[in-house]
C-alpha positions in Angstrom: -106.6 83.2 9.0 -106.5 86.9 8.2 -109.1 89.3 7.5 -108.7 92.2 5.0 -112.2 94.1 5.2 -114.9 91.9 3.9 -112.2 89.5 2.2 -110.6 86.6 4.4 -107.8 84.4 3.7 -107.0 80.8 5.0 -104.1 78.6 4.5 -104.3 75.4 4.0 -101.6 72.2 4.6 -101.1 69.1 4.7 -104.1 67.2 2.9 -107.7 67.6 2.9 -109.1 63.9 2.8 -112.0 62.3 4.6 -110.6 62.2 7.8 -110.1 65.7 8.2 -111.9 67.5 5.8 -114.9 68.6 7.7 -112.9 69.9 10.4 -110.9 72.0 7.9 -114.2 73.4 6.2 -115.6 73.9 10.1 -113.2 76.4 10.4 -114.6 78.8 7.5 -118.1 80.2 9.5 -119.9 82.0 6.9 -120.8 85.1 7.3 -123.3 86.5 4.9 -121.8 88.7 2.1 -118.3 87.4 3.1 -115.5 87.0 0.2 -112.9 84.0 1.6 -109.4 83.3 -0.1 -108.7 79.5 0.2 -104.5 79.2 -0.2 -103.9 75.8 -1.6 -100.1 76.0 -2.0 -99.0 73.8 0.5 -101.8 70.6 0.1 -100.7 68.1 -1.3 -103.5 65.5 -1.4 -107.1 65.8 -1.8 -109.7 63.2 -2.2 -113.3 62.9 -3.5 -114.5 63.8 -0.4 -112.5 67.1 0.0 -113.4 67.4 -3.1 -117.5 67.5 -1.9 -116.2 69.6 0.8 -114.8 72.0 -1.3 -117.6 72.5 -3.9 -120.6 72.4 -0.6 -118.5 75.4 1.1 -118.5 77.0 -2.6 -121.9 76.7 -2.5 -122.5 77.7 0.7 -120.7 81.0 -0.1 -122.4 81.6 -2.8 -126.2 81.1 -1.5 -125.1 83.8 1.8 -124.3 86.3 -0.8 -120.7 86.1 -0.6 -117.7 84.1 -2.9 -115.1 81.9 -2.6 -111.8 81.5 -4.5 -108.8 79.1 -4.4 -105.7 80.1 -4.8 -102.5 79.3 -5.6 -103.2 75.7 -6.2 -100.2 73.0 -5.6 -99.2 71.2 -9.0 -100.9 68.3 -7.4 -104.3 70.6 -6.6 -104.4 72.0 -9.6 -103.8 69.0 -11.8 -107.3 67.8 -10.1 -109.0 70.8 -10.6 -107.9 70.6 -14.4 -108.9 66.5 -14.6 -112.0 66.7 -12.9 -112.7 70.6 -14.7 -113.9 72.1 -11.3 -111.3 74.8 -12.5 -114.2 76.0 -14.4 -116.6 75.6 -11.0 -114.5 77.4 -8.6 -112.3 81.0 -9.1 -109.1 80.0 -9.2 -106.6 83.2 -8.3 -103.0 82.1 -10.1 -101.4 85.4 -9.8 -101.5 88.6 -8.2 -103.6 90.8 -10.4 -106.2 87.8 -10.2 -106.1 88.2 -6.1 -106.4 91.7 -6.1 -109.4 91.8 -9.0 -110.9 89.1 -6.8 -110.4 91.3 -3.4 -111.8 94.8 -4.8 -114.9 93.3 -6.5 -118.0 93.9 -4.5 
């Protein structure tokens, strides 16, 4: 994980799936007023309750005053964003501009 002023970034790999899932949202401690960059380019399997992961640490975010965004979503990730529309739910960064609009806004 890597810190940029008030905007963190986290890879992800592998898959996020019941087994693991809580452990992989563990790792994000919120801290209020905190903007966190979620890299999805290398998972290639999520399931519903990644899924609930995913949307409660969204939530979670969002109620300590701070935002989350995904980026660059696998074809697989973001095919189940797109299916499920929780690409209209979550920021989804897709380029560069996106990531750096999404880093400077306060």
């Amino acid at each position: 994980m890597s810190v940029e002023g008030p905007v963190r970034h986290a890879r992800v790999k592998g898959a996020i799936e019941s087994w693991n899932c809580a452990d992989i949202v563990r790792q994000f401690e919120i801290q209020s007023g905190e903007r966190l960059i979620v890299d999805l380019s290398g998972v290639r399997e999520v399931d519903s309750t990644g899924l609930g992961e995913l949307i409660d640490l969204h939530q979670k975010m969002v109620k300590s005053g701070g935002a989350l965004a995904l980026s660059d979503p696998s074809p697989v990730v973001k095919r189940l964003l797109e299916t499920t529309r929780l690409c209209r739910f979550f920021t989804v960064l897709e380029d560069e501009m996106a990531l750096n609009q999404f880093k400077t806004v306060s």
